[in-house]
C-alpha positions in Angstrom: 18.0 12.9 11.2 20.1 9.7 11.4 20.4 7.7 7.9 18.9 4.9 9.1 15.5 7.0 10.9 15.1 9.2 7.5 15.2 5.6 5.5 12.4 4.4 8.0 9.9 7.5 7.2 11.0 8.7 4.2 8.0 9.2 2.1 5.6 9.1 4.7 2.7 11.5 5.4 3.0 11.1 8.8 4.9 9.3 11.3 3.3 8.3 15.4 5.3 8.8 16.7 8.6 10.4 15.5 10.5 9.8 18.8 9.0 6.4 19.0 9.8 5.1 15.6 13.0 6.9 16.1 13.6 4.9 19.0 13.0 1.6 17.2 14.9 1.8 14.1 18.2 3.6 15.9 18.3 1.9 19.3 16.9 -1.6 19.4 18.9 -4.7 18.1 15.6 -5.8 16.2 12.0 -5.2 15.9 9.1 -6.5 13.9 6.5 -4.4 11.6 3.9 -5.6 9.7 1.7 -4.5 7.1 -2.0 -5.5 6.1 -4.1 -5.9 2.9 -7.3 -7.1 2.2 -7.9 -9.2 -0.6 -10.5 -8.0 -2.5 -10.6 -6.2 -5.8 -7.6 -6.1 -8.7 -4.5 -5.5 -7.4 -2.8 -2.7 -8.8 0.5 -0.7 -8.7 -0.4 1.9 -6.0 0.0 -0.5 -3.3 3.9 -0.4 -4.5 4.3 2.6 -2.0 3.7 0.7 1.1 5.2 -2.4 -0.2 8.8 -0.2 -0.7 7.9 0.9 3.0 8.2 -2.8 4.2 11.2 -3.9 2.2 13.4 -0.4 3.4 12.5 -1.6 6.9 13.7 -5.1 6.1 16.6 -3.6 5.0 16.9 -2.2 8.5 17.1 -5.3 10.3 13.2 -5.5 11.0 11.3 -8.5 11.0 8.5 -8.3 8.0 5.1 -9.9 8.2 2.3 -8.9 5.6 -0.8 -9.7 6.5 -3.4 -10.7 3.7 -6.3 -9.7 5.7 -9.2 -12.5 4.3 -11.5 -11.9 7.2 -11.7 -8.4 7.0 -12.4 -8.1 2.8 -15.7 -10.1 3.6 -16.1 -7.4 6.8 -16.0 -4.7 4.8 -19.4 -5.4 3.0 -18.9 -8.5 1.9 -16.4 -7.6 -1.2 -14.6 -11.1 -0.8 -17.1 -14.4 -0.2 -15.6 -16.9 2.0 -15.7 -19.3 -1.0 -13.2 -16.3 -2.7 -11.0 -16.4 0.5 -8.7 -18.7 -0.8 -8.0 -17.9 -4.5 -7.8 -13.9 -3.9 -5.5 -14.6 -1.1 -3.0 -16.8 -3.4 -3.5 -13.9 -6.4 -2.7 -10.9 -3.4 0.7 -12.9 -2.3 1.3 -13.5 -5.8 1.4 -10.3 -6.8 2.9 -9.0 -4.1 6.2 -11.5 -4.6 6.6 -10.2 -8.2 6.3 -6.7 -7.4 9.0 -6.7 -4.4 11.1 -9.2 -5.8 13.7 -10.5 -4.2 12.4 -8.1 -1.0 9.5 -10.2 -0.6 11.9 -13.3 0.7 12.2 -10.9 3.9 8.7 -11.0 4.8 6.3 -14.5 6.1 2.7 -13.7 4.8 -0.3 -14.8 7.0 -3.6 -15.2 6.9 -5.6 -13.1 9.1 -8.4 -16.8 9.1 -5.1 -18.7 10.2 -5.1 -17.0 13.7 -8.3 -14.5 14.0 -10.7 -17.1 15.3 -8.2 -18.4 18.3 -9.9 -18.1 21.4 -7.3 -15.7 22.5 -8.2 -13.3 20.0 -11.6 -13.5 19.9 -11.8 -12.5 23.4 -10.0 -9.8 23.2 -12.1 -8.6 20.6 -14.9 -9.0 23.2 -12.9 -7.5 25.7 -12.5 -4.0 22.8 -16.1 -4.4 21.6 -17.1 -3.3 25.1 -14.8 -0.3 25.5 -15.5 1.4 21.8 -18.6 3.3 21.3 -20.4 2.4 18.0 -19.7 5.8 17.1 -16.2 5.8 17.6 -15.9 2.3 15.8 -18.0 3.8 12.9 -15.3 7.1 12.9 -12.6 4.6 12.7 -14.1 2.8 10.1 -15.6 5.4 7.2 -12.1 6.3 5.7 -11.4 1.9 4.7 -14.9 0.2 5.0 -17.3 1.0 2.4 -20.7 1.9 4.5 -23.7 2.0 2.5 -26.6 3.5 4.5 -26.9 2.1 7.9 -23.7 0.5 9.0 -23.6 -2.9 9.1 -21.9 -4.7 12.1 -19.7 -6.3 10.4 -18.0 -2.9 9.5 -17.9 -2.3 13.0 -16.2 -5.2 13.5 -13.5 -4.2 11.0 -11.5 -1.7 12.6 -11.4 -3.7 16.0 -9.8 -6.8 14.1 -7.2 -4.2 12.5 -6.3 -2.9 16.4 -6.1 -6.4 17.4 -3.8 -7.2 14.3 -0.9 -5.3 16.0 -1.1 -7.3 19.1 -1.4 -10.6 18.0 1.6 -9.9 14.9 3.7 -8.6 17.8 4.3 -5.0 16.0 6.4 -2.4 17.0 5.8 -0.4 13.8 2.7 -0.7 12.1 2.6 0.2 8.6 -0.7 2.0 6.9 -2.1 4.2 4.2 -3.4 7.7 5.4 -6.9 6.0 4.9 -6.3 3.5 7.9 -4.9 6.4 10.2 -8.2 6.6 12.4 -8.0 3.0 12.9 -4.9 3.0 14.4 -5.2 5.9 16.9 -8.3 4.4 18.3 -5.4 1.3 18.9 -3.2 4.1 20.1 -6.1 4.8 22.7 -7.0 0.9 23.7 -3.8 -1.4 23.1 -2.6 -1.0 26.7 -5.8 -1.9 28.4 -5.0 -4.9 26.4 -1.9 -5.5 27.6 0.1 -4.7 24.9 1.9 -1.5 23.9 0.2 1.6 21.5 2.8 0.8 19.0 4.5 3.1 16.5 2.8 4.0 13.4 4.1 4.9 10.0 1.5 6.6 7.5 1.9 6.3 3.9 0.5 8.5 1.1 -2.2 7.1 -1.2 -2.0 7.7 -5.0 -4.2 9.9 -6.8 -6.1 8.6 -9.5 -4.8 8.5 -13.2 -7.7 10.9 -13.9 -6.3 13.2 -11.3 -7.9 15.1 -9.0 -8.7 14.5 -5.1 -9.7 10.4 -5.6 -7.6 7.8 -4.8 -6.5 4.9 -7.4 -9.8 3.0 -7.3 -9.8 -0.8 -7.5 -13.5 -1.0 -8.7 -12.4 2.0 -12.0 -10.0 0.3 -14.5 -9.6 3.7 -15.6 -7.8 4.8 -12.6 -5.3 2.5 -11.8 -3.0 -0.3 -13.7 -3.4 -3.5 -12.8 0.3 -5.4 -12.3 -0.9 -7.6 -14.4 -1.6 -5.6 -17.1 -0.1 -5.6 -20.3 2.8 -3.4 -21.6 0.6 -1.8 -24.2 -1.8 -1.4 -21.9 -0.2 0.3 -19.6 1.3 2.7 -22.1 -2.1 3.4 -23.1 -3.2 4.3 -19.7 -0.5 6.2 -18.9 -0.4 7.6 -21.9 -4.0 8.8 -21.2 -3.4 10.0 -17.3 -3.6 13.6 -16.0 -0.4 15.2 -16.1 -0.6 18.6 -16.0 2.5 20.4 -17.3 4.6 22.0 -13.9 2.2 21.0 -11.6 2.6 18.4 -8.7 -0.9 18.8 -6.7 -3.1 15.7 -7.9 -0.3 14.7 -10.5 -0.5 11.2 -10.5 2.5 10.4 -13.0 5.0 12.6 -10.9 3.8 11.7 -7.7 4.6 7.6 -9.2 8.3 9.4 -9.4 8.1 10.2 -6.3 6.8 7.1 -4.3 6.8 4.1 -6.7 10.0 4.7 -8.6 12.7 6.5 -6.9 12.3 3.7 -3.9 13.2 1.3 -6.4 16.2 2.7 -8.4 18.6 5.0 -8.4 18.1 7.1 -11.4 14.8 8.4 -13.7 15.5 8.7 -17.3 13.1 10.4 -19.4 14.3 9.7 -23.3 13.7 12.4 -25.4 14.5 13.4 -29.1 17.8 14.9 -29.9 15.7 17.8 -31.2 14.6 18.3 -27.6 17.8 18.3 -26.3 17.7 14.8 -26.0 17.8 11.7 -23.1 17.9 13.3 -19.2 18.6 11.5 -16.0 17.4 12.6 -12.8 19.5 10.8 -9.5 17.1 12.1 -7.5 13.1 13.0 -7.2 14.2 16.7 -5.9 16.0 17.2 -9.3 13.2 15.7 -11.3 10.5 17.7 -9.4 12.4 21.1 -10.2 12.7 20.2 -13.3 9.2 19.4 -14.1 8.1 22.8 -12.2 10.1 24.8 -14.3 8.8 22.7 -17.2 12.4 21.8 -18.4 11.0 18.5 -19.5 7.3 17.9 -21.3 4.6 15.7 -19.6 4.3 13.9 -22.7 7.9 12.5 -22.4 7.5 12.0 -19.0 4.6 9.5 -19.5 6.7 8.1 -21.4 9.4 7.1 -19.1 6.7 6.8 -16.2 5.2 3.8 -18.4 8.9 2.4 -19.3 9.9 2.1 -15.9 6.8 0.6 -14.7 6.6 -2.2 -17.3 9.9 -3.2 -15.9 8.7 -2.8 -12.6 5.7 -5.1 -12.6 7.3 -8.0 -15.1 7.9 -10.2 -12.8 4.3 -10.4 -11.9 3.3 -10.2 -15.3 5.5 -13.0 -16.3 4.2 -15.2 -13.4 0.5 -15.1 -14.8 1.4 -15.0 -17.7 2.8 -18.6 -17.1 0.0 -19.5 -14.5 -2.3 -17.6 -16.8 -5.7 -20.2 -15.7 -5.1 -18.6 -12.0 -5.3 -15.0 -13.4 -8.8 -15.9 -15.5 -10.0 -17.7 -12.6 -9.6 -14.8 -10.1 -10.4 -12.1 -12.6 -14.0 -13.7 -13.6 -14.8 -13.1 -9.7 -13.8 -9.0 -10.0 -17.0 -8.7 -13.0 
């Protein structure tokens, strides 16, 4: 693999396609990708892995939009009001600045309510809504929406805006969780008869929950995830807390952070230990640290440690941005009770 394809799908659970993205990042002078969120519960430090996605294929030469998708967090179920639409939007891009930096200068947010309603779009969502069967819409749907019972229309609706997303943001690479994959091969199937390519897709991994197991972070379960906003002794304490069995990987949230939230962002992983313990080890790369964590060369107790270190550095920026706009962070936090 070329440098600059492994760079572009490095990470990634899966990539649609190889050649196609291959094709992209090696061959054309430019191309855009975008990314989409909904803003709708706490925002917390799992969505750093496709974040780093977007701002390695920045660093390609691509053109970055990230779309915080208003429209679609009252779609699925009504989690954001349209009274919210505004304020979660502003605390989602917020966030998102801090916790890319610098890399966020590479990328215009948009509103998916400053384009969704254009006559344009809406009739192409006409134009979809008579090709996809609801069943297919509902298969699309159950891995992102949250269906209670009987699906609600809206939640039909919800995957068709997402297809649509790639046409009207002009993307040649789409970026996604794993969740959003049956979205976006139902796009794969309908795009063209829209008159506009399938587009390339590039999955990423979700993290497991800090209680382990098969469950994703969870925005609605504090005890899952840490907020980027969240304070350094609190996240200590909640990774101090997390599953972490010793020489295991499967459902390891705090290596698995190794693997996609930290190495993407520096160069090294130091795990400071006691000189009784044969003292401080770097790792230059996540292979290294992986071996060495299967062959239980360093404890899970000193690997929190570092996990938690690295991510209060990490997430300071947004931190220290509420933290100085703190009436913004009580505002929007009242709404997630």
């Amino acid at each position: 693999m070329s440098d600059r394809y492994e760079t572009a799908v490095s990470n990634a659970e899966e990539v649609v396609t190889e050649d196609e993205v291959r094709e992209i990042v090696e061959l054309r002078k430019s191309f855009n990708f975008y990314y989409g969120t909904a803003p709708t519960g706490p925002f917390h430090y799992a969505y750093l892995i496709p974040l780093n996605k977007l701002v390695q294929l920045a660093e390609l030469g691509g053109r970055g939009t990230l779309l915080l998708a208003d429209y679609h967090a009252h779609l699925d179920d009504r989690k954001t009001s349209f009274e919210l639409m505004d304020l979660r939007s502003k605390y989602y891009m917020e966030c998102i600045r801090g916790v890319l930096g610098k890399g966020a200068d590479r990328l215009r947010f948009v509103r998916g309510s400053s384009y969704q309603h254009r006559r344009d779009y809406v009739e192409d969502l006409y134009r979809l809504s008579a090709m996809v069967t609801t069943t297919r819409a509902k298969r699309a749907a159950s891995e992102v929406v949250r269906m209670r019972g009987e699906a609600k229309v809206s939640e039909l609706l919800y995957p068709l805006l997402q297809i649509l997303d790639v046409k009207y943001l002009e993307a040649d690479i789409t970026v996604g969780g794993i969740d959003q994959r049956n979205i976006y091969m139902l796009g794969r199937e309908t795009l063209e008869a829209l008159e506009y390519q399938k587009g390339a897709y590039i999955f990423m991994p979700l993290l497991v929950s800090l209680k382990g197991g098969e469950h994703k972070m969870s925005a609605s379960d504090p005890s899952t995830h840490v907020r980027v906003t969240d304070p350094p002794e609190t996240i200590r304490s909640k990774i101090k807390k997390a599953y972490c069995p010793a020489g295991e990987l499967e459902g390891n949230p705090l290596t698995a952070t190794v693997r996609y939230i930290i190495f993407p962002r520096y160069d090294k992983f130091v795990v400071r230990r006691d000189e009784r313990y044969g003292g401080d080890v770097e790792f230059d790369s996540v292979t290294a640290f992986e071996s060495a964590f299967t062959a239980k060369e360093v404890h899970p107790l000193d690997v929190k440690a570092a996990v938690a270190e690295h991510l209060i550095e990490l997430l300071a920026p947004a931190r220290e941005y509420f933290e100085r706009h703190h009436d913004l962070l009580e505002e929007v936090e009242r709404t997630f009770q």
